[in-house]
N, CA, C and O atoms as a Tinker XYZ file with bonds, in Angstrom:
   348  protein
     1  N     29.469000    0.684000   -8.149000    73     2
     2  CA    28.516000    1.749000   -8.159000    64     1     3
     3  C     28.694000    2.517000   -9.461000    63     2     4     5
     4  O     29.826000    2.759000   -9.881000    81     3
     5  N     27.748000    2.852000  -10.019000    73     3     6
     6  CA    27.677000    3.499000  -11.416000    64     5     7
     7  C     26.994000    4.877000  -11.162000    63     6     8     9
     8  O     25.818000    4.938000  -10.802000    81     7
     9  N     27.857000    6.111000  -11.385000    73     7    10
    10  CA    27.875000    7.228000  -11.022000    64     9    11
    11  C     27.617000    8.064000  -12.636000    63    10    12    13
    12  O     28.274000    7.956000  -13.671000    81    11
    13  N     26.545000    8.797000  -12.373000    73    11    14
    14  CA    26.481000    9.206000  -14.130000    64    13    15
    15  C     25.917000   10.875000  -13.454000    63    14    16    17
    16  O     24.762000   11.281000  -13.328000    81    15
    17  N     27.408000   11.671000  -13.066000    73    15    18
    18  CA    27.319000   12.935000  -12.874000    64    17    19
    19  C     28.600000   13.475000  -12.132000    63    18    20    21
    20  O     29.085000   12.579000  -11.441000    81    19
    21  N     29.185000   14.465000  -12.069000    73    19    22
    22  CA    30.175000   14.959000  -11.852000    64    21    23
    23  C     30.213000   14.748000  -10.209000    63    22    24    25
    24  O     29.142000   15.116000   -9.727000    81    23
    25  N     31.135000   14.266000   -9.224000    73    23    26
    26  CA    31.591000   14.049000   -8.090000    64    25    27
    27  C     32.631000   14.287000   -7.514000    63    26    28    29
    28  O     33.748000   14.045000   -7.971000    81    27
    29  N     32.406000   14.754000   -6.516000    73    27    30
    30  CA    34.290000   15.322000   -5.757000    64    29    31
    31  C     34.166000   14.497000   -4.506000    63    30    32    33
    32  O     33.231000   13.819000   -4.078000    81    31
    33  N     35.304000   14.730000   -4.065000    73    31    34
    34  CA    35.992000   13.720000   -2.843000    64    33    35
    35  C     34.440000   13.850000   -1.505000    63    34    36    37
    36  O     33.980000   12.966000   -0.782000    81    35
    37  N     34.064000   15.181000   -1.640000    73    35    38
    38  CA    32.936000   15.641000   -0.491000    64    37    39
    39  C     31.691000   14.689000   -0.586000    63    38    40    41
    40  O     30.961000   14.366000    0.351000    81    39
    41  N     31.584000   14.278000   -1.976000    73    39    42
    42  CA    30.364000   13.547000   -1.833000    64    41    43
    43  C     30.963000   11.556000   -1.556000    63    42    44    45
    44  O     30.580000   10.387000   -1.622000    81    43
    45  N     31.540000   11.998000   -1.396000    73    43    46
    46  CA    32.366000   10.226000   -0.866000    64    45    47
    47  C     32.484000    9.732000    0.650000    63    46    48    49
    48  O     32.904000    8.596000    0.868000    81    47
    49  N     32.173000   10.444000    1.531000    73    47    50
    50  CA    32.630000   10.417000    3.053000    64    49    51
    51  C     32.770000    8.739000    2.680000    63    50    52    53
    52  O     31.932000    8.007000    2.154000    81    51
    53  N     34.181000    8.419000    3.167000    73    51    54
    54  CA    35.037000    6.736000    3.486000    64    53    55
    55  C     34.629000    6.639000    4.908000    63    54    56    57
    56  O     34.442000    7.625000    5.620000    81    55
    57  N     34.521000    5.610000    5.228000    73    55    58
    58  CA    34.820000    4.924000    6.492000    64    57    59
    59  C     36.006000    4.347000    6.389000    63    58    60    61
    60  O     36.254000    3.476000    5.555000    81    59
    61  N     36.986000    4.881000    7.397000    73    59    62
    62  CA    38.436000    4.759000    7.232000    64    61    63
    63  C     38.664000    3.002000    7.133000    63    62    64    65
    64  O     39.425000    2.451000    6.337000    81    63
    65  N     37.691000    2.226000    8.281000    73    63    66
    66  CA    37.893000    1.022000    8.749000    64    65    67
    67  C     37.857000    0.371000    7.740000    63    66    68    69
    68  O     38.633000   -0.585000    7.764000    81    67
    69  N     36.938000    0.547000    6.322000    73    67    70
    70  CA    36.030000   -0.657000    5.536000    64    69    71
    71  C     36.923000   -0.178000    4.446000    63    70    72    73
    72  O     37.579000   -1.129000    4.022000    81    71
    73  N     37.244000    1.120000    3.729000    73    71    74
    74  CA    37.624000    1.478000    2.697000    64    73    75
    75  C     38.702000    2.426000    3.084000    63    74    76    77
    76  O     38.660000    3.216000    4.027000    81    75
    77  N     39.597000    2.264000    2.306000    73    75    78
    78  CA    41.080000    2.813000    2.298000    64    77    79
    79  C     41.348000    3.889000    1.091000    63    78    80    81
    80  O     42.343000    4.562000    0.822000    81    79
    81  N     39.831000    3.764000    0.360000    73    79    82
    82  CA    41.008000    4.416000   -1.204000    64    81    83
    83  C     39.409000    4.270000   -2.123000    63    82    84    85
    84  O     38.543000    3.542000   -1.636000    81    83
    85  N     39.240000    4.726000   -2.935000    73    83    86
    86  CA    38.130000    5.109000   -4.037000    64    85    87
    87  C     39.049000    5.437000   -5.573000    63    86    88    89
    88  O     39.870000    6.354000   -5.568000    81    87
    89  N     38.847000    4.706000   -6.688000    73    87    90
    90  CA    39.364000    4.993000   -7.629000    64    89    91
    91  C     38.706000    4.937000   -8.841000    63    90    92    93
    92  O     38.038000    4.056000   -9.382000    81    91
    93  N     39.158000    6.494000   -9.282000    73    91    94
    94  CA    38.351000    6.922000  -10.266000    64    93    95
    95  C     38.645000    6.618000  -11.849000    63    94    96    97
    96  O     39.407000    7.329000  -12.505000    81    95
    97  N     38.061000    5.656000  -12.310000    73    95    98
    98  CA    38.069000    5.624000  -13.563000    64    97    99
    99  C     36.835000    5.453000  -14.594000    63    98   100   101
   100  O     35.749000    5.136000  -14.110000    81    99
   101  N     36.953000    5.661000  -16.107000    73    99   102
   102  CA    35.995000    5.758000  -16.884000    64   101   103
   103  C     36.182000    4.685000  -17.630000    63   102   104   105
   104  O     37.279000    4.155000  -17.808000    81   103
   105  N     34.627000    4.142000  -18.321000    73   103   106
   106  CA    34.090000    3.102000  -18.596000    64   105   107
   107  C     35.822000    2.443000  -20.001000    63   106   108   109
   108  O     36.477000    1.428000  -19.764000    81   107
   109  N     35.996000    3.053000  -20.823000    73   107   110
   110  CA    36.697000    2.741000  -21.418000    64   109   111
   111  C     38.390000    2.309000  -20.803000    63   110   112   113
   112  O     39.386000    1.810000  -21.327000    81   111
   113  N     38.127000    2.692000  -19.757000    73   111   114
   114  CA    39.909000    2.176000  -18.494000    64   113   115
   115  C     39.417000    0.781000  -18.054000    63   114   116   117
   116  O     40.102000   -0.235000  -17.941000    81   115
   117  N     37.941000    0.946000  -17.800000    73   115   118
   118  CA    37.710000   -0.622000  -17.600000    64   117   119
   119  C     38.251000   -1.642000  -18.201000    63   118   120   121
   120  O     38.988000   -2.500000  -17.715000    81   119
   121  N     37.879000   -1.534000  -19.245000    73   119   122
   122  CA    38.253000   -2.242000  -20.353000    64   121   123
   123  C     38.987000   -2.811000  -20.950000    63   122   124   125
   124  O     38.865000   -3.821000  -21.643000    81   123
   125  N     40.503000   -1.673000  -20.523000    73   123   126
   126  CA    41.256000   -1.233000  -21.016000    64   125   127
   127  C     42.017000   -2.216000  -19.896000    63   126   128   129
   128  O     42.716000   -3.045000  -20.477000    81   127
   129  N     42.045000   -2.292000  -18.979000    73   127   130
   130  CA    42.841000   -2.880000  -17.818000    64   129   131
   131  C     42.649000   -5.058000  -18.374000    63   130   132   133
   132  O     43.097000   -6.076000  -17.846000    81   131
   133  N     42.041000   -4.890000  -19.242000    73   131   134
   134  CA    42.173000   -6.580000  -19.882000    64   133   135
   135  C     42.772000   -6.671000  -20.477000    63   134   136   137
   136  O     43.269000   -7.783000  -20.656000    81   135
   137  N     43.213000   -5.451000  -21.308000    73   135   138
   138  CA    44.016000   -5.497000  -22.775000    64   137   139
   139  C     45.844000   -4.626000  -21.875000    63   138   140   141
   140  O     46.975000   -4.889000  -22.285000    81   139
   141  N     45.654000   -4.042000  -21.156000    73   139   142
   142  CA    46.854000   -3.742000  -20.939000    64   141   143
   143  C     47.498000   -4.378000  -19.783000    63   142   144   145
   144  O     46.952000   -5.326000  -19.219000    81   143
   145  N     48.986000   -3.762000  -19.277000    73   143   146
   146  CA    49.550000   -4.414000  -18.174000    64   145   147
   147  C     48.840000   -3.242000  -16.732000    63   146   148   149
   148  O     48.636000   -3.635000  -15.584000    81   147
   149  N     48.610000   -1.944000  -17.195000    73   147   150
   150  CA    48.528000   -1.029000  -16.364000    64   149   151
   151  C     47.611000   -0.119000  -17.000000    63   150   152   153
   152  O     47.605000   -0.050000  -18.229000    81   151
   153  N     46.709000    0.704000  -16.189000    73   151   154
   154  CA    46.407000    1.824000  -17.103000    64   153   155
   155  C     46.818000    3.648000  -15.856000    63   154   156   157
   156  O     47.405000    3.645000  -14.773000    81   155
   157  N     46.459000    4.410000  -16.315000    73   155   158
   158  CA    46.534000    5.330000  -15.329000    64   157   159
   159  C     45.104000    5.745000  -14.888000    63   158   160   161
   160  O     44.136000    5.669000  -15.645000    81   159
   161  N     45.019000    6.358000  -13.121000    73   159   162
   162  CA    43.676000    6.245000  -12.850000    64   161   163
   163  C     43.813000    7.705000  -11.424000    63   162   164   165
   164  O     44.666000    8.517000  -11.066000    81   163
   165  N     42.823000    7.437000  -11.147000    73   163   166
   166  CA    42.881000    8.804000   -9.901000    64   165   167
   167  C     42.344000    8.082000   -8.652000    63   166   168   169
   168  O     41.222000    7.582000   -8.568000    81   167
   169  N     43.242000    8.090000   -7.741000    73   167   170
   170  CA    42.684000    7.874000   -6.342000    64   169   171
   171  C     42.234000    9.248000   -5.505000    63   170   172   173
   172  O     42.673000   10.396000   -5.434000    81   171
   173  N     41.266000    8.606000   -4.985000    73   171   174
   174  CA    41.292000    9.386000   -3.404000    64   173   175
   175  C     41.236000    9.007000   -2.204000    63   174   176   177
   176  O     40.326000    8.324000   -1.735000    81   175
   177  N     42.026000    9.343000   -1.715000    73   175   178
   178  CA    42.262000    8.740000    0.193000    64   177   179
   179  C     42.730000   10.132000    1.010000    63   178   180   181
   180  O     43.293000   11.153000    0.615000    81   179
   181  N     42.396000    9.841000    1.916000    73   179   182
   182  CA    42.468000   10.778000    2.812000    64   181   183
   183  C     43.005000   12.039000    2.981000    63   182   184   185
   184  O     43.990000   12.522000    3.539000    81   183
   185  N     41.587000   12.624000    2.002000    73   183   186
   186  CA    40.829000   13.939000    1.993000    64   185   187
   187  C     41.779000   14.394000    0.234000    63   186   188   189
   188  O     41.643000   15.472000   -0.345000    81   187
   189  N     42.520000   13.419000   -0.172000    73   187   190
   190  CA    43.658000   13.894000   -1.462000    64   189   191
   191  C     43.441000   13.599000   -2.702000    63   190   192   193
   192  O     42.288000   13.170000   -2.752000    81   191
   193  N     43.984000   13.590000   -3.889000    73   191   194
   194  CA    43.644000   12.842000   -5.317000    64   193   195
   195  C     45.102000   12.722000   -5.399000    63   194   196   197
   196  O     45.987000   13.489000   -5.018000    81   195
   197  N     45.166000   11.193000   -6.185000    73   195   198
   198  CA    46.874000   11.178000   -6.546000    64   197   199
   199  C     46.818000   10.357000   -7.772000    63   198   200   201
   200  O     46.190000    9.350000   -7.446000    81   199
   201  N     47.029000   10.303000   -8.556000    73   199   202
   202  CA    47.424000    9.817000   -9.847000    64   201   203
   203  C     47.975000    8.561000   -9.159000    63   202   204   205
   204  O     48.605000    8.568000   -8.101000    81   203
   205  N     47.629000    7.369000   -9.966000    73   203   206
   206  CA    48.067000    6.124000   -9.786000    64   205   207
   207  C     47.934000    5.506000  -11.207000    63   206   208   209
   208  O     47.275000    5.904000  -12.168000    81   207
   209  N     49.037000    4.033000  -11.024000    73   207   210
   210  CA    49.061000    3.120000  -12.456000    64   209   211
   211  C     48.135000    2.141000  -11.796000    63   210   212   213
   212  O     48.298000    1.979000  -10.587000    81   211
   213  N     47.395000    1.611000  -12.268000    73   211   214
   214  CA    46.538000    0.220000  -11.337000    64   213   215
   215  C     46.486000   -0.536000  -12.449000    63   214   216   217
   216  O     46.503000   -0.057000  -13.583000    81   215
   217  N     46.417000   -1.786000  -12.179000    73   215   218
   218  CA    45.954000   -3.275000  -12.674000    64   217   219
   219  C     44.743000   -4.078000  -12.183000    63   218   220   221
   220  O     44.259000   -3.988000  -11.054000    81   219
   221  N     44.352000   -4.805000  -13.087000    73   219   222
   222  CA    43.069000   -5.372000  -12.810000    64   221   223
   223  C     43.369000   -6.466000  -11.689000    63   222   224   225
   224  O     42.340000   -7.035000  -11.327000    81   223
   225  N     44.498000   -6.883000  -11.073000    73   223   226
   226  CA    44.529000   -7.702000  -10.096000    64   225   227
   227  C     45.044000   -6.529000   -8.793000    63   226   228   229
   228  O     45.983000   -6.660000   -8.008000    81   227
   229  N     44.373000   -5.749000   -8.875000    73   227   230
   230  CA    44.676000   -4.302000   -7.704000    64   229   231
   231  C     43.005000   -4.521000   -7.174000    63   230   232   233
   232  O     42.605000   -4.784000   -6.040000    81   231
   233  N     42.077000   -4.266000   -8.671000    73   231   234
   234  CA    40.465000   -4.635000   -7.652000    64   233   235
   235  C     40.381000   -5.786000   -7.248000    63   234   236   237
   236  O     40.504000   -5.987000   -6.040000    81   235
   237  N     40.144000   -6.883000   -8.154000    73   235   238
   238  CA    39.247000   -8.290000   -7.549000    64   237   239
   239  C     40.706000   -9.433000   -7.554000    63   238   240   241
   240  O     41.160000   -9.985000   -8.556000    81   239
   241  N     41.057000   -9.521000   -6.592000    73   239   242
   242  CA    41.987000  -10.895000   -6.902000    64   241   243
   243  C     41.144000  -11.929000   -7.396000    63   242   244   245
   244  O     39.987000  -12.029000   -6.990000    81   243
   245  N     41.778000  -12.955000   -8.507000    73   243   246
   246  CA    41.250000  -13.952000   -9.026000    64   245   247
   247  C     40.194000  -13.551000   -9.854000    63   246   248   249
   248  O     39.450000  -14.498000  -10.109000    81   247
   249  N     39.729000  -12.084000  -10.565000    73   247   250
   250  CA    39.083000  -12.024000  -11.502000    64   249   251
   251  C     38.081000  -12.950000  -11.827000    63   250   252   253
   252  O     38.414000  -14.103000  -11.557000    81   251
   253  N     36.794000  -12.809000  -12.394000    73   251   254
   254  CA    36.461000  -13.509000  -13.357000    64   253   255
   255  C     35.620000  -13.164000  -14.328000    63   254   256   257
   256  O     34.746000  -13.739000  -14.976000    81   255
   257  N     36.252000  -11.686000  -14.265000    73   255   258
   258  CA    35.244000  -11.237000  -15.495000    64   257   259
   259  C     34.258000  -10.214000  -15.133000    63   258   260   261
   260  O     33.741000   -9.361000  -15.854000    81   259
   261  N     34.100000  -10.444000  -13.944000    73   259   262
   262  CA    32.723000   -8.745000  -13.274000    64   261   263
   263  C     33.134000   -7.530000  -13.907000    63   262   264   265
   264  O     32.440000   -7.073000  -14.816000    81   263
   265  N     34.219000   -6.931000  -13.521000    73   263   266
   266  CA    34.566000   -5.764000  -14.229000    64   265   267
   267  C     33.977000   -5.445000  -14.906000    63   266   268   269
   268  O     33.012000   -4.682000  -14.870000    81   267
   269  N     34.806000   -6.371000  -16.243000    73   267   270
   270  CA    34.158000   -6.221000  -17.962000    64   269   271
   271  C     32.491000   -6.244000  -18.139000    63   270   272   273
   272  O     31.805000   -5.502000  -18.842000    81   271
   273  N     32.137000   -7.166000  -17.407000    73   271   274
   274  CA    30.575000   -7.469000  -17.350000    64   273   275
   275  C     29.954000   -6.137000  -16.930000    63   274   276   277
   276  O     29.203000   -5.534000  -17.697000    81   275
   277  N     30.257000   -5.687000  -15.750000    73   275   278
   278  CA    30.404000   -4.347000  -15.095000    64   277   279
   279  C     29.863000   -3.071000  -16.068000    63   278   280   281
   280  O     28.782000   -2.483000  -16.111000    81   279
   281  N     31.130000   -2.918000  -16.832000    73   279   282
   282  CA    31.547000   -1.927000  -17.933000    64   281   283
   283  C     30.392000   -2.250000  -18.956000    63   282   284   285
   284  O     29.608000   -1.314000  -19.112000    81   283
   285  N     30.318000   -2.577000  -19.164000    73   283   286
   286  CA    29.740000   -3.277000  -20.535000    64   285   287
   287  C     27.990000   -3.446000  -20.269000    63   286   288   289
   288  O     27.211000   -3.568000  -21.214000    81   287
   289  N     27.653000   -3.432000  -19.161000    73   287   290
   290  CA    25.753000   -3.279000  -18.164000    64   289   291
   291  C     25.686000   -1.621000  -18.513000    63   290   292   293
   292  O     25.190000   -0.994000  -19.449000    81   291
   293  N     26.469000   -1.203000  -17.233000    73   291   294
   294  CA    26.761000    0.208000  -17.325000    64   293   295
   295  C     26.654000    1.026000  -19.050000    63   294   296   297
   296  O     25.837000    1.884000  -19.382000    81   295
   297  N     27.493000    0.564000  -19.703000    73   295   298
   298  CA    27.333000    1.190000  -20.953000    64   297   299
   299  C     26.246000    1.021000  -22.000000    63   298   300   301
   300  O     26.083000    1.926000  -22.819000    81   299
   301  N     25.440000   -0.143000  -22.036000    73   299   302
   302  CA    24.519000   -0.680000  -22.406000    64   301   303
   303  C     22.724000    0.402000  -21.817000    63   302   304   305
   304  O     21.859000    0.978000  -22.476000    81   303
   305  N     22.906000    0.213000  -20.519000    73   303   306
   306  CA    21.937000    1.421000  -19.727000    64   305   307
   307  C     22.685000    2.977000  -20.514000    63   306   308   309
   308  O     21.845000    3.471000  -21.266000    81   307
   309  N     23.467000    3.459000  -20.502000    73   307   310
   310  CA    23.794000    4.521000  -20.686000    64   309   311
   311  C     23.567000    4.929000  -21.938000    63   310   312   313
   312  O     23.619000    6.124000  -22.228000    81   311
   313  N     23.264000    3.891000  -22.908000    73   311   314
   314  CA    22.875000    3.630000  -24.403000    64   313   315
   315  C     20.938000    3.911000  -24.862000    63   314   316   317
   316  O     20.291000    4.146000  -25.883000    81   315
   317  N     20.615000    3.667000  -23.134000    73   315   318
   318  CA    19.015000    3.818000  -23.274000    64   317   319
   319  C     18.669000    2.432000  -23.625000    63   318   320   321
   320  O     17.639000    2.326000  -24.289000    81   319
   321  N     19.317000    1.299000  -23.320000    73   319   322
   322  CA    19.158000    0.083000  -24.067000    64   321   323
   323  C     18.574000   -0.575000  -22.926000    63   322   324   325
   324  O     18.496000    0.015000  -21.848000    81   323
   325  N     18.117000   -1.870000  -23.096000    73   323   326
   326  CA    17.711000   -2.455000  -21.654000    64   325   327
   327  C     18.116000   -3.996000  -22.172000    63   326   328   329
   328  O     17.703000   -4.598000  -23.163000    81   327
   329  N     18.634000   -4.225000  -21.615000    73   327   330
   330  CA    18.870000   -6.081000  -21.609000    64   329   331
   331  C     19.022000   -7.146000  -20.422000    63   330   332   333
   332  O     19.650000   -6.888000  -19.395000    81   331
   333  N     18.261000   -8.601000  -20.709000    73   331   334
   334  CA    18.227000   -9.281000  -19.778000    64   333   335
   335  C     19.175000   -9.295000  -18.936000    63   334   336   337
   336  O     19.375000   -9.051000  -17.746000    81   335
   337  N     19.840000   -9.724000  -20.068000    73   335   338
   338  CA    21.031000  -10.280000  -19.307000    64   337   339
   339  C     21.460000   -9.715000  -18.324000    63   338   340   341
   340  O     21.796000  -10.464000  -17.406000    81   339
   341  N     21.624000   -8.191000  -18.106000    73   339   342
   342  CA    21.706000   -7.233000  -16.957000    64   341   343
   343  C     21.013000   -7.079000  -15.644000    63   342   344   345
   344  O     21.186000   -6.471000  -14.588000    81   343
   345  N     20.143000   -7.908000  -16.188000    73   343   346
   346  CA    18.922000   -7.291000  -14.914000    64   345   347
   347  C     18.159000   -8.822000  -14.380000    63   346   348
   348  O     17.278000   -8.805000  -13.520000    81   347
C-alpha cells in the first residue's frame, strides 16, 4: 500500500488474526534493504511503535524483486511520471 500523507497507529485498525505488526518505512529503506544486511525501521503492534532492525527476508521469503519494483512504481508516480510498465 502506498501511503502519500502523514498516518498514526489510529488510522491502521489490525486484525489481530491476519496481521501481527505494520512497518513503517520510506521509499529510500526500500532500497536500501538490497544493498544492506539490515536497515532500521518502526513497527507498530499492539496499540505501540518500537524501533526495529529488519531485513528484506523479514517481508517476502524467497524475494524476487517486488519490493524494489514496489519502490521504484511508487517513486516514479510520485515524480508525476506515468509508465507502462507500472500499470
Amino acid at each position: 500500500m502506498l501511503v502519500v500523507r502523514s498516518l498514526s497507529q489510529r488510522d491502521l485498525p489490525l486484525q489481530e488474526e491476519e496481521v501481527a505488526a505494520v512497518v513503517r518505512l520510506r521509499l529510500d529503506d526500500i532500497e536500501a534493504l538490497y544493498k544492506d544486511p539490515a536497515i532500521p525501521a518502526e513497527e507498530w503492534a499492539g496499540g505501540e511503535r518500537y524501533p526495529v532492525s529488519v531485513c528484506l527476508a523479514d517481508f517476502v521469503p524467497e524475494e524476487d524483486g517486488y519490493l524494489l519494483w514496489a519502490a521504484r512504481a511508487a517513486r516514479t508516480i510520485l515524480a508525476g511520471e506515468r509508465s507502462e510498465a507500472f500499470f
